[in-house]
C-alpha positions in Angstrom: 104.9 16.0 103.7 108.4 17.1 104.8 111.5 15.5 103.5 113.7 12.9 105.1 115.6 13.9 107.5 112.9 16.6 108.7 115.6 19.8 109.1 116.1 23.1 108.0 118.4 22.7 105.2 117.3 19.3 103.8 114.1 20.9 103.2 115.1 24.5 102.2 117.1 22.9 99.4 114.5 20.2 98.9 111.4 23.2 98.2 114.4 25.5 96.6 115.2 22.6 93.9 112.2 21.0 93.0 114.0 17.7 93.8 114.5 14.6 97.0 117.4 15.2 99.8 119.1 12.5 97.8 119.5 14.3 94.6 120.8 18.0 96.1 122.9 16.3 98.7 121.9 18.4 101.6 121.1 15.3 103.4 121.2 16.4 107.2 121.5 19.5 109.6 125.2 18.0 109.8 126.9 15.9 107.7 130.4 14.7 107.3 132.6 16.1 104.4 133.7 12.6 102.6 136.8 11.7 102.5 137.9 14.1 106.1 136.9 14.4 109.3 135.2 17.3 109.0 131.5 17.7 110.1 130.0 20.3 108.2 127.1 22.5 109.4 125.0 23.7 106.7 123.3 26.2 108.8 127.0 28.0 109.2 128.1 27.0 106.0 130.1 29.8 103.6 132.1 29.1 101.1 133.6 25.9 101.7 133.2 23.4 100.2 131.7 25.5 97.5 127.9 25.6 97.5 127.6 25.2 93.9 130.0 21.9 93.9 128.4 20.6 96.8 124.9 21.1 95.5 124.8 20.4 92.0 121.2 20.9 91.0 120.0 24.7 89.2 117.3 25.9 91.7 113.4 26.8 91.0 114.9 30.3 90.8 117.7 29.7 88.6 114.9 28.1 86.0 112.5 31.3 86.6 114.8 33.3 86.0 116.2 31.5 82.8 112.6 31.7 82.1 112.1 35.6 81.7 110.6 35.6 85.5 112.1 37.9 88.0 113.0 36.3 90.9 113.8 37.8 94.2 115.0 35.4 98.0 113.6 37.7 101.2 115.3 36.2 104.5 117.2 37.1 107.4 120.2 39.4 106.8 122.9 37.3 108.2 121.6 34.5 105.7 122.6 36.9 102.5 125.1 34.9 100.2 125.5 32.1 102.9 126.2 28.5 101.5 122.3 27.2 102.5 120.9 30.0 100.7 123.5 29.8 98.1 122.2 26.2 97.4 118.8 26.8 98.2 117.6 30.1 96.4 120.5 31.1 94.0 119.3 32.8 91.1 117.2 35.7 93.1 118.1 38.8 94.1 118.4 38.5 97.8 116.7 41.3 100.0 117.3 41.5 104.0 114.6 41.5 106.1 114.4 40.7 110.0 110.9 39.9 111.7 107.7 39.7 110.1 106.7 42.9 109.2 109.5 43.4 107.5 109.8 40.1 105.6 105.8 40.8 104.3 106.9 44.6 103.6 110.0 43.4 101.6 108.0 40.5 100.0 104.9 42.7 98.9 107.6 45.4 97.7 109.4 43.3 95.3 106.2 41.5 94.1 105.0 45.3 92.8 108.7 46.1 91.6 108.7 42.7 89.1 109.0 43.0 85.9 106.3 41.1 83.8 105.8 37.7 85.7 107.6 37.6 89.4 108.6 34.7 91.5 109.3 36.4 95.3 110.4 33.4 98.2 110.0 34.8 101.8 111.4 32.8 104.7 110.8 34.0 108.5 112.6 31.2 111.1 111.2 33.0 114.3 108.5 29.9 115.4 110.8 27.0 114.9 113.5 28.9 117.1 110.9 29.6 119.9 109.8 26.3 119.5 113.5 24.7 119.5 114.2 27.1 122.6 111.1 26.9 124.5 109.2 24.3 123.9 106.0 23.6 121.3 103.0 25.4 122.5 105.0 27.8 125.1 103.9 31.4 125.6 107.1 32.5 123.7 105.7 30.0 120.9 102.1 31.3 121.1 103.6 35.3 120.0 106.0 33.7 117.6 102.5 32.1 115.6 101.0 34.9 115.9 103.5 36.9 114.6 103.7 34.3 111.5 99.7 35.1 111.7 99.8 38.3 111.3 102.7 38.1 108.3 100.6 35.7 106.8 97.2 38.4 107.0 99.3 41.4 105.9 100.8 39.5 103.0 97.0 38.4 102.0 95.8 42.0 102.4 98.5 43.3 100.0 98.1 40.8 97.1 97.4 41.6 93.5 94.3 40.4 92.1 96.9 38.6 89.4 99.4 37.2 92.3 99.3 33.9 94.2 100.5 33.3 97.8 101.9 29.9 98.5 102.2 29.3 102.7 104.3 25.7 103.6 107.1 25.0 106.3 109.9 23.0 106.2 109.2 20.8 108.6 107.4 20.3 111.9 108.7 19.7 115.9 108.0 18.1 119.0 109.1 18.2 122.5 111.5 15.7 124.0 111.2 14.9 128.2 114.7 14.7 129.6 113.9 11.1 130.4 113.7 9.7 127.1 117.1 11.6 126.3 120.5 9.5 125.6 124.2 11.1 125.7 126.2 9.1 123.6 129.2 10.8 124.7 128.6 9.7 128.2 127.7 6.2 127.4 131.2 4.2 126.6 129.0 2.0 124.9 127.7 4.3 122.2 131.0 5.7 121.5 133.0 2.7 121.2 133.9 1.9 117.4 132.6 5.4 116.0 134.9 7.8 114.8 132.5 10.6 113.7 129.1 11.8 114.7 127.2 14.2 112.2 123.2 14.4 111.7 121.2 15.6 114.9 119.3 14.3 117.6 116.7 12.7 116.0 118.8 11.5 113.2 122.5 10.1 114.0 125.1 9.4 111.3 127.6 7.7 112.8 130.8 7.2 111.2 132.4 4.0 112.3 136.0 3.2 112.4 137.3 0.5 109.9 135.9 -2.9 111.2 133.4 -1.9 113.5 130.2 -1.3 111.9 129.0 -4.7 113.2 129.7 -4.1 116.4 128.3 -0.1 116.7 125.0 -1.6 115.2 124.7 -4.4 117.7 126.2 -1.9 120.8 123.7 1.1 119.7 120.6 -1.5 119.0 121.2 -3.0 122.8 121.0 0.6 124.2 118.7 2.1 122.4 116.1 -0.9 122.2 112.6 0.3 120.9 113.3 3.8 121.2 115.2 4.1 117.9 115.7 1.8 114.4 120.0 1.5 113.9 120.4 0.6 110.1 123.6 0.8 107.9 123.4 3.2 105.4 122.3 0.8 102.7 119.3 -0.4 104.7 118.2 3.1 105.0 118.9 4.2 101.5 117.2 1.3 100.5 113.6 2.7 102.4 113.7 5.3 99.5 113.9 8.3 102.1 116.5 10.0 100.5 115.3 9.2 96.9 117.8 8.0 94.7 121.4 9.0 96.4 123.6 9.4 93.8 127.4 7.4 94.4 128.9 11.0 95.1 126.8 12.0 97.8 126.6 8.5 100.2 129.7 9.4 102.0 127.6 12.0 103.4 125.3 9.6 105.4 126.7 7.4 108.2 127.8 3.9 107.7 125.2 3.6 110.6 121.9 5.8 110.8 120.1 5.7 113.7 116.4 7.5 113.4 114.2 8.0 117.2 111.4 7.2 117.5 108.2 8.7 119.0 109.8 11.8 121.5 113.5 10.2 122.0 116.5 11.7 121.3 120.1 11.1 121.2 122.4 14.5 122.5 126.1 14.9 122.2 127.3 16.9 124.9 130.6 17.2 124.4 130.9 16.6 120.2 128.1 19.6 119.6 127.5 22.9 121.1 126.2 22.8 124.2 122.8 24.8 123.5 122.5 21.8 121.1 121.9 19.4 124.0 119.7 21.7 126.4 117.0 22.4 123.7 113.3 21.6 124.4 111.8 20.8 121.1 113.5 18.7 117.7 113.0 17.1 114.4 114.8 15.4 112.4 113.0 12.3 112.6 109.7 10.6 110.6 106.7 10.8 113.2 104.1 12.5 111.4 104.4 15.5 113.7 107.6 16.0 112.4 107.0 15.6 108.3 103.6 16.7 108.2 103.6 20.3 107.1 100.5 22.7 105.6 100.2 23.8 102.1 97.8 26.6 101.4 96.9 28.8 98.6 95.6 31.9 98.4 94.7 34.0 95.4 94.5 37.4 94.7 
């Protein structure tokens, strides 16, 4: 089962630490930086604020490594010494790889490099963007998992008899018809009272203006209806989603959280980029699609 809210970073940091979204803090795609109105996005996060501050908690590779264990991160490039990665996967030596030949050449390669016992983390992002882009199930969808196939064979094929191969995701995805799709920033009515917008389209943080929080609960509940459950950020805290959110990290949540239900969403046209609103397929959310994710082992 996926974290909560079912995104990339929640869950990269969630599988990287050992530990709930409430703990590392990485608690949505977006989130608001407290105390600003800044709305940081942890997928083009760098430096600031500081991945280390804003993170706290060592990672599974900072502990193997502590260990004795040698510890190597194979992603993307472009993700080398970013801030998700930073506070996901610091304490291994990062290697580049694009596509997913290269991430099972790269991954095999430092597994037979390693130095007595060897923890190696491969990531390959190519079937959620396909999916994101395209739609679940797609042709373009169909190559990408059988690219992740093939990765997945190769990786098998090159495995030491004394070597484990762990497979999971970080979360799953489902399409959303552009009927059951709301615009809060073309609906008066959702923006009224709300100052700042973070989270995603499954998940909304809204940040309310001082006063209002009544009213954007009652004004988003009448327009939403069944489609979504608006809370305040202590109702939702209280579900245990999160885990236990420490005091430091609460300002990163919404004072109101709205979380779709079944395949709505809510876009922001005009607040977000543009590509954001004219996807086919998101998570975020709690359906089972979305949190239920595979965990298989294989051994050498």
């Amino acid at each position: 089962i996926a974290g909560f809210p079912s995104t990339t970073p929640t869950s990269l940091v969630s599988l990287g630490t050992g530990v709930a979204p409430g703990a590392h803090g990485v608690l949505g795609f977006t989130v608001r930086v407290p105390g600003t109105d800044r709305v940081l996005t942890h997928t083009d996060w760098a430096a600031d604020p500081s991945p280390l501050r804003w993170q706290p908690v060592p990672t599974q590779l900072e502990r193997a490594r502590a260990a004795g264990v040698t510890t190597t991160v194979v992603s993307r490039p472009e993700f080398g010494g970013s801030g998700l990665t930073v506070a996901a996967n610091r304490g291994g030596d990062f290697r580049g790889a694009a596509g997913g030949d290269a991430v099972a050449a790269a991954m095999l390669a430092a597994l037979a490099t390693g130095s007595g016992p060897t923890l190696v983390s491969g990531y390959h992002a190519d079937l959620d963007r396909y999916g994101h882009v395209y739609g679940v199930d797609s042709e373009p969808w169909r190559v990408a998992a059988a690219e992740v196939d093939a990765l997945l064979a190769r990786l098998v094929d090159g495995l030491p008899p004394d070597a484990a191969l762990l497979v999971t995701a970080d979360h799953g995805q489902l399409d959303i018809p552009a009927a059951h799709r709301f615009d809060l920033d073309t609906d008066p009515r959702l923006r009224a009272g709300v100052r700042l917008v973070a989270g995603e389209a499954r998940v909304r943080y809204l940040h309310t203006e001082p006063g209002a929080t009544e009213d954007v609960l009652a004004a988003w509940s009448a327009v939403l209806g069944a489609t979504a459950r608006v809370r305040t950020r202590d109702e939702v805290v209280a579900t245990g989603w999160f885990g236990p959110v420490p005091e430091e990290h609460l300002g990163r949540v919404g004072d109101v959280v709205v979380t779709c239900n079944d395949t709505y969403a809510v876009m922001a046209s005009r607040t977000e980029r543009p590509m954001a609103s004219k996807l086919v397929a998101y998570h975020g959310s709690d359906t089972a699609a979305e949190l239920t994710v595979p965990l298989l082992v294989v051994r050498g």
